[in-house]
N, C-alpha and C positions, 0 to 999 in steps of 0.2 A: 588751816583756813586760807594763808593766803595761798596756796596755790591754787585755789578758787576764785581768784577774786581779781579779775582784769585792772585793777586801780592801785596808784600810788599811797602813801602815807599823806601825803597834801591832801589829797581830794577824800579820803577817810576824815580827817581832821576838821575840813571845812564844815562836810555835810554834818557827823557828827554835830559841828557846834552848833549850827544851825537847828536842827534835832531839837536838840535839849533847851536852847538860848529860849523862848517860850515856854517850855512845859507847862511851868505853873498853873500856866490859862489854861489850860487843857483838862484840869480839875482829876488831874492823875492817869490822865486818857496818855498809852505810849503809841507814838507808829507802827503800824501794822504793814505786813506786804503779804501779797497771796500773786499767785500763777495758774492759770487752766494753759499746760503748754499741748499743743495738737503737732500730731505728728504719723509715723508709724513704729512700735514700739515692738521688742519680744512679750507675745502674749504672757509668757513664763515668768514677766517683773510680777503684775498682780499690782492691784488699785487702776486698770486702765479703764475707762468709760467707754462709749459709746459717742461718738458726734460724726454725726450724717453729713455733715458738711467737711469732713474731712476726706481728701482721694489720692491716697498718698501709694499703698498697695495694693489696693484693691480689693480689702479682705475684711470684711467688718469684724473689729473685736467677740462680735459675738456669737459669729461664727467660729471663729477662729477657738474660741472656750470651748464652744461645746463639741470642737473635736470631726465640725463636718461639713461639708463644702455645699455652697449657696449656688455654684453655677457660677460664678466672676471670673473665676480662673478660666474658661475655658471661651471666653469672650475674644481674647486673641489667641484663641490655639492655635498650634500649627501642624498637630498629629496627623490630618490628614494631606498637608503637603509629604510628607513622609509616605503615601501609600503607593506601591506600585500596580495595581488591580489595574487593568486594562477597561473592565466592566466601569469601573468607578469615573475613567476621561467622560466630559460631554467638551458635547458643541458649545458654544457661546452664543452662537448665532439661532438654535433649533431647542437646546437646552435638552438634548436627547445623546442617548450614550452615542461615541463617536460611531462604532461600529453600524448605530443606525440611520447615522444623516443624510440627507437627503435634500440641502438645502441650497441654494445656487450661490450663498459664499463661499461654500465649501469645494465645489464642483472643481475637477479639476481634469484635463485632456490623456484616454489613457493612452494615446499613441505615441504624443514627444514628451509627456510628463508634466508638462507645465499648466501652470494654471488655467483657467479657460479662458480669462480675460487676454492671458497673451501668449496663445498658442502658436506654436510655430509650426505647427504641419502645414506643407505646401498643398494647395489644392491640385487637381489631377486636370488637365484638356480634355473636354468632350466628357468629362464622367456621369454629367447632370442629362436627361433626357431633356431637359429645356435648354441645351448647350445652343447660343445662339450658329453656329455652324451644321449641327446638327440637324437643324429645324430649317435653315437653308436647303440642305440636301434634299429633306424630303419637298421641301417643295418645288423640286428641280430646279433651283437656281445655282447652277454649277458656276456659275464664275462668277461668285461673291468675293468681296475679299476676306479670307482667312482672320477672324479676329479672337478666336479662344485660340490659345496656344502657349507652348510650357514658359511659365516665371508672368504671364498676362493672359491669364484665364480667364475667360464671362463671370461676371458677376451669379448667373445661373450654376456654375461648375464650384465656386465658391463657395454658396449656398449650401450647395450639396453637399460639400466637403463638411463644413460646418456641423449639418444636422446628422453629417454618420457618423461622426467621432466614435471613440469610446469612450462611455463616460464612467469617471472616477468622483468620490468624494473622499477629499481627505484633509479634516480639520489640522490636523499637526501641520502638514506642510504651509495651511494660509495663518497657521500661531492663532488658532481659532476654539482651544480647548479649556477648560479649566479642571479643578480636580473635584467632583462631586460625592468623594466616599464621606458617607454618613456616621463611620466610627462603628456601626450598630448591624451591618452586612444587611439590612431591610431594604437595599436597591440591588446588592449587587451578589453579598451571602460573602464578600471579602473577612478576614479576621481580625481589619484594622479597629484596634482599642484606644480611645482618648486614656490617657494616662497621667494627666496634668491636675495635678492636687492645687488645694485654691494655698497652702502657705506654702509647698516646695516651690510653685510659681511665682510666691511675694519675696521669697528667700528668707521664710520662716518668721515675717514680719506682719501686723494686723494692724489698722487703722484707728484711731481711739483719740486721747484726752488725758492727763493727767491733770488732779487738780490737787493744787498743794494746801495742806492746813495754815491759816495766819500766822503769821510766824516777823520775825521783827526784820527792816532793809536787811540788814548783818549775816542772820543765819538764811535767808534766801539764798544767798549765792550757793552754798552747798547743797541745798535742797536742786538747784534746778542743774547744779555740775552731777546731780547723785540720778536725775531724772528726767534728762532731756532724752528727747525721740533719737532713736538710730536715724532716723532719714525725715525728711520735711519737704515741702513744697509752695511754690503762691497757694495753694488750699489751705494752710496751716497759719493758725495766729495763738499770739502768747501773748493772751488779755491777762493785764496785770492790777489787781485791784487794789489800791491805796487805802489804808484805817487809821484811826486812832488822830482825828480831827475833833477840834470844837467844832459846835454850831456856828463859832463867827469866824474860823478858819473855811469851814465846808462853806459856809453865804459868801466868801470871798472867792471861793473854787469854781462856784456857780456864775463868775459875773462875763459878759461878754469880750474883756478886756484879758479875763486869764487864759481862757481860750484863744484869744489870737497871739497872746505870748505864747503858750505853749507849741500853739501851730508852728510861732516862726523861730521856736528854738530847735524842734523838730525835725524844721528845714535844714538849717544852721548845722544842726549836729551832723546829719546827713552827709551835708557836702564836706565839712570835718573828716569825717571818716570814708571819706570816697566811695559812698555807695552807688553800687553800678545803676546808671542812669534805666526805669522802665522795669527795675525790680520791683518785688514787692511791695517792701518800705515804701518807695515812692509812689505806689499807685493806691496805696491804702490814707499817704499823707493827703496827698494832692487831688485824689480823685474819689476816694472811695469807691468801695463795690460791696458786693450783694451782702447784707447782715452786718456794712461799716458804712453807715449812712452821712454824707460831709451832713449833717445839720447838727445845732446846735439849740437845745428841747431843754434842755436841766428841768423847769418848773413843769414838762409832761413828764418827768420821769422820777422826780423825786419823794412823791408818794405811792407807788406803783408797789400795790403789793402784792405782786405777784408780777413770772416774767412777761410780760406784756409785748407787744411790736413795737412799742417806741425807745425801747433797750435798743436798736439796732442801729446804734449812729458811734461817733469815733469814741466818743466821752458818755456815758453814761453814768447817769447821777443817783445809784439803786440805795440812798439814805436808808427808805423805810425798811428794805429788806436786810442789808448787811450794814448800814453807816459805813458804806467804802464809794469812792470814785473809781470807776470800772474803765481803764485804757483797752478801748478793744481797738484800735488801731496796729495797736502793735504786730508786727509781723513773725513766724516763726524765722531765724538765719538760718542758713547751713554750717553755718559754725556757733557753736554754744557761746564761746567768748564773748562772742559780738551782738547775744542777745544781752548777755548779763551786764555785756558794757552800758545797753539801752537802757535796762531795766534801776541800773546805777545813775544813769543821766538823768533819765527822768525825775527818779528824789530828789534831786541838786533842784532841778529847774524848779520844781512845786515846790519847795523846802526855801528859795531863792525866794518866789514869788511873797510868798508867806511871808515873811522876814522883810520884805520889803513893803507890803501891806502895815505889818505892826508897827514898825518903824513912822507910818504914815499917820495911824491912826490910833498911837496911845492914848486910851482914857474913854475913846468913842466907842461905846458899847453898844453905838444903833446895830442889830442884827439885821440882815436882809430877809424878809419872811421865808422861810420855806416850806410853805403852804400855797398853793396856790391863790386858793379863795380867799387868802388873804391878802391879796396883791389890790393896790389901790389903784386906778388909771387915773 
């Protein structure tokens, strides 16, 4: 076990006494810990769930079971970069196979090569029948002065040049093409096949859930060394639900005071462990986001029976349905130690709190309601 278990003999010993130094009050009740860790996991472990909110491979658990692909995988294919069909080039400009464009980005000069906008063929002297020398002649003005002539042609002779060109289109040469094979030969009758399976593309990996049975702080840590995700991401959290509280430990959980300890041991542990600044951890402490709401509800949530939308905040207080305080702040790491280390700190801190509550208030049996309607103003 310990090679399981990121913590010393001290910090065993403390938390331990802490543990046990109340039971009594607890009316026989032991601590409890439980895990939903999100990640993406080998379909082939078995007990993986389903959660939508997870987008780690791409591959929904439940596709991945039954053996048959959803269409994800091929969201960023690349099989038809791969196609060499000619039929298959378009325009970018026309969106029509190259071979048929016909569009003046494409246009290109076919006498020097160059594109139309900067052709270099010379115009010819006198080739325009509006050559302004020309049109002198005929109208017998023989001693004009000479103004079309070779490298300073008439604008008329220019003109002309221009409108006989030969004209070319060619998308390649203005990098005006993209590759339009459809996998399916329905444009072009090409043989290219998508071939991209939705787990060969996750690296035989599906997105899910694992949720651990109750089980005591202790044997957790094996449970989540025997069952963390291959891979995780900011989409992944490892909501960790705390049991085995009184009613006047739980009324103590719920007050606005243990929540800003907790926040700010949190913090503390955080920069403790040098976590990278704009990671997860910190954007779910300090900021929350979507389904980790910063607010603080305990008395909207602690008769909910049933999961409700006011579950969706860092702490949730789901008494009526499991008598556990639900950490959904918690972030999945990319290293397992470094969640188990969290998941260890956190009992010290609540286990602290507690113990420093009793200490305060031997013999004061006021419980804090927790019923809402029964809250006096």
């Amino acid at each position: 076990m310990a090679v399981y278990i990121p913590a010393n003999r001290e910090f065993w010993r403390k938390l331990y006494s802490l543990e046990r130094r109340f039971r009594k009050h607890r009316h026989g009740r032991r601590r409890t810990s439980g895990v939903e860790l999100e990640g993406a996991f080998n379909p082939s472990d078995g007990n993986v769930h389903c959660d939508t909110s997870v987008s780690v491979s791409g591959i929904d658990i439940r596709d991945a079971e039954d053996g048959c692909c959803n269409g994800d995988c091929r969201s960023n294919c690349e099989c038809a970069s791969y196609c060499d069909c000619t039929a298959c080039q378009r325009c970018e400009s026309c969106n029509t196979p190259t071979d048929e464009c016909s569009c003046e980005d494409c246009m290109m000069c076919g006498n020097c090569g160059e594109q139309w906008e900067s052709c270099c063929c010379v115009p010819i002297a006198h080739e325009s029948s509006d050559c302004v020398d020309l049109l002198a002649d005929s109208w017998g003005e023989r001693d004009h002065v000479v103004e079309c002539f070779e490298g300073h042609c008439c604008e008329a002779c220019v003109v002309y040049m221009l409108d006989h060109r030969d004209i070319e289109y060619n998308c390649f040469e203005h990098e005006n093409t993209y590759n339009g094979c459809q996998l399916d030969g329905s444009d072009c009758g090409c043989s290219c096949e998508c071939e991209c399976d939705c787990l060969e593309s996750s690296g035989g990996l599906a997105d899910g859930e694992k949720v651990s049975p109750p089980t005591s702080m202790f044997g957790m840590c094996e449970w989540i060394h025997e069952n963390y995700p291959v891979q995780t991401n900011a989409s992944c959290g490892g909501h960790n639900h705390k049991g085995g509280y009184s009613a006047l430990e739980y009324s103590w959980l719920m007050s606005e005071a243990f929540n800003n300890y907790l926040m700010n041991r949190l913090e503390r542990w955080g920069h403790a462990m040098s976590i990278n600044e704009g990671s997860s951890f910190w954007v779910r402490l300090l900021q929350g986001k979507s389904l980790i709401a910063k607010r603080f509800q305990p008395y909207l949530q602690v008769d909910l029976a049933s999961k409700d939308q006011e579950r969706y905040c860092q702490l949730n207080y789901c008494w009526s349905l499991h008598e556990t305080l639900e950490l959904r702040l918690l972030p999945m790491f990319q290293k397992e130690e470094l969640y188990i280390k969290l998941v260890l700190a956190v009992d010290g801190m609540i286990e602290s709190y507690l113990a420093g509550m009793r200490e305060r208030h031997v013999g004061d049996w006021h419980i804090m309601p927790l019923r809402t309607q029964a809250i006096e103003y």
